[in-house]
N, C-alpha and C positions, 0 to 999 in steps of 0.2 A: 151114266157117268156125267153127260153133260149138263144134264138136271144139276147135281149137286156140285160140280162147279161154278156156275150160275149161282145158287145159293150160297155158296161160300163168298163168293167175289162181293154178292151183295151186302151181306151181312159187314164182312173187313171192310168195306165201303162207308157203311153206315158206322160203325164203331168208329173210325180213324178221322172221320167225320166232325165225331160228337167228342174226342179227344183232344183234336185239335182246335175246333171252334166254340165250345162249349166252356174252356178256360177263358183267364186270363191269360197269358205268358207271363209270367211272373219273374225270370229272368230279365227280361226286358224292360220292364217295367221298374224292377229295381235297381237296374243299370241306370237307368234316364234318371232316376230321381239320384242315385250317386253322383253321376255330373253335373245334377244343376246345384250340389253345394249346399242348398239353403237349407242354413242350419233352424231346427224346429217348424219349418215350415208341411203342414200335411198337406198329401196329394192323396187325390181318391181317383181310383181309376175304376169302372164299371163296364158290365159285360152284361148284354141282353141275350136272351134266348128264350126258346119254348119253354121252358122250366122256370124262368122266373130273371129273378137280376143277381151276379153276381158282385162283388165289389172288393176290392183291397186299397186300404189306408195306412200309405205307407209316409214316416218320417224319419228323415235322417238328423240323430242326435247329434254328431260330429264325429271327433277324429281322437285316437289316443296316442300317443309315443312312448312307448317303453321304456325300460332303465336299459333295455336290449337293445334299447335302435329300433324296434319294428314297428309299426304303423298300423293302425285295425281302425278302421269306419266302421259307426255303430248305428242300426236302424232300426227301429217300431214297426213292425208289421200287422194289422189288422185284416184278417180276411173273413169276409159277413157271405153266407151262401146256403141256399138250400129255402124252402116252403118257411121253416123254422128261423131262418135268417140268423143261427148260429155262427158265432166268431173264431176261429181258431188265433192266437195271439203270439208274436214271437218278436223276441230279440235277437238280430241278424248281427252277425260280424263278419266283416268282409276286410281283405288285405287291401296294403295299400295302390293296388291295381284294379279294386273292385272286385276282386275274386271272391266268391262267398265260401267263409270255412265253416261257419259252421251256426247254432244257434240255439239258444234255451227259450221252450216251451211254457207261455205265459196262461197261468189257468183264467185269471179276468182281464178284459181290458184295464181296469181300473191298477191293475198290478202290475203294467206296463212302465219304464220309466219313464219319468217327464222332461228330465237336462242331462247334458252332460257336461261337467265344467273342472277342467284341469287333471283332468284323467278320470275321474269320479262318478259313474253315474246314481243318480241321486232318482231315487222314489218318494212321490209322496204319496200319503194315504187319502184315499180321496171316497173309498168305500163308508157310506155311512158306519157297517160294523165295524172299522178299526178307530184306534186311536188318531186321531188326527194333528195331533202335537209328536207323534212319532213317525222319523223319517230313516228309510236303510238306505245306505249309503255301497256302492262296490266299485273298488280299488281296480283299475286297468295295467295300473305303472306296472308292478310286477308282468305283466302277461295278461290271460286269459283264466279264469278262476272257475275249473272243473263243476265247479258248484257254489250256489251264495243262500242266505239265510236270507230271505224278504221279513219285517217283521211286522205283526197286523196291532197286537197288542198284547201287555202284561209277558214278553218272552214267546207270546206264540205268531206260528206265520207258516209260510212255506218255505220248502228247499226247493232251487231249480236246478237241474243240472243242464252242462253241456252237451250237445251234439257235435260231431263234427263229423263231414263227407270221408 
């Protein structure tokens, strides 16, 4: 019996390990860049390990005000990881205490927004295949929009929807 507590001990040892030091904190990380404000500015923040380099590039677009009173900070997240250096991409909304609610799943970086200006965040197309005189635009003043229409060209694009905790 003592044998395989010994191996168990080791094993949760090494998993919790490679849990906790093998990330980023990615909470923490987008808190700090919450506080520092600056608007459009990217921060990259990277993680080394046996496996290779991690990285997340995170920018905070700014801040919306409702026709409700509420408050949502909007951020870019990029996170690059893995042999294949895959992105996963997201648009973050967090309240006006930094809390994070929730966020829509961005299939390219390039699909990411670029500004946010007067409640508006504004996409441009910056993908060689889309039209690049066509720009989607989504509205924050009402709220939080379940879901937006990105558009690439001639009516076509992607839908993204919301997440939230």
């Amino acid at each position: 019996m003592k044998l395989y507590s010994k191996i168990y001990s080791v094993f949760l040892i090494t998993i919790l390990s490679q849990i906790v030091f093998a990330q980023i904190n990615d909470d923490n990380i987008r808190l700090k860049t919450l506080q520092k404000s600056n608007i459009g500015k990217k921060y990259i923040y990277r993680k080394w390990n046996e496996k290779g380099i991690t990285e997340t590039h995170l920018t905070y677009l700014g801040n919306v005000k409702t026709k409700k009173g509420k408050t949502y900070k909007i951020m870019t997240s990029v996170w690059l990881g893995g042999l294949s250096r895959r992105a996963t991409n997201r648009i973050l909304i967090f309240n006006s205490l930094n809390q994070y609610i929730g966020e829509y799943r961005v299939t390219m970086i390039s699909d990411l927004p670029q500004k946010l200006k007067n409640g508006i965040l504004i996409f441009e197309n910056k993908n060689n295949d889309c039209d690049q005189k066509v720009s989607s635009k989504i509205n924050f003043k009402n709220g939080i929009p379940k879901q937006f229409f990105r558009e690439c060209k001639n009516g076509s694009g992607d839908i993204y929807e919301f997440f939230s905790i």
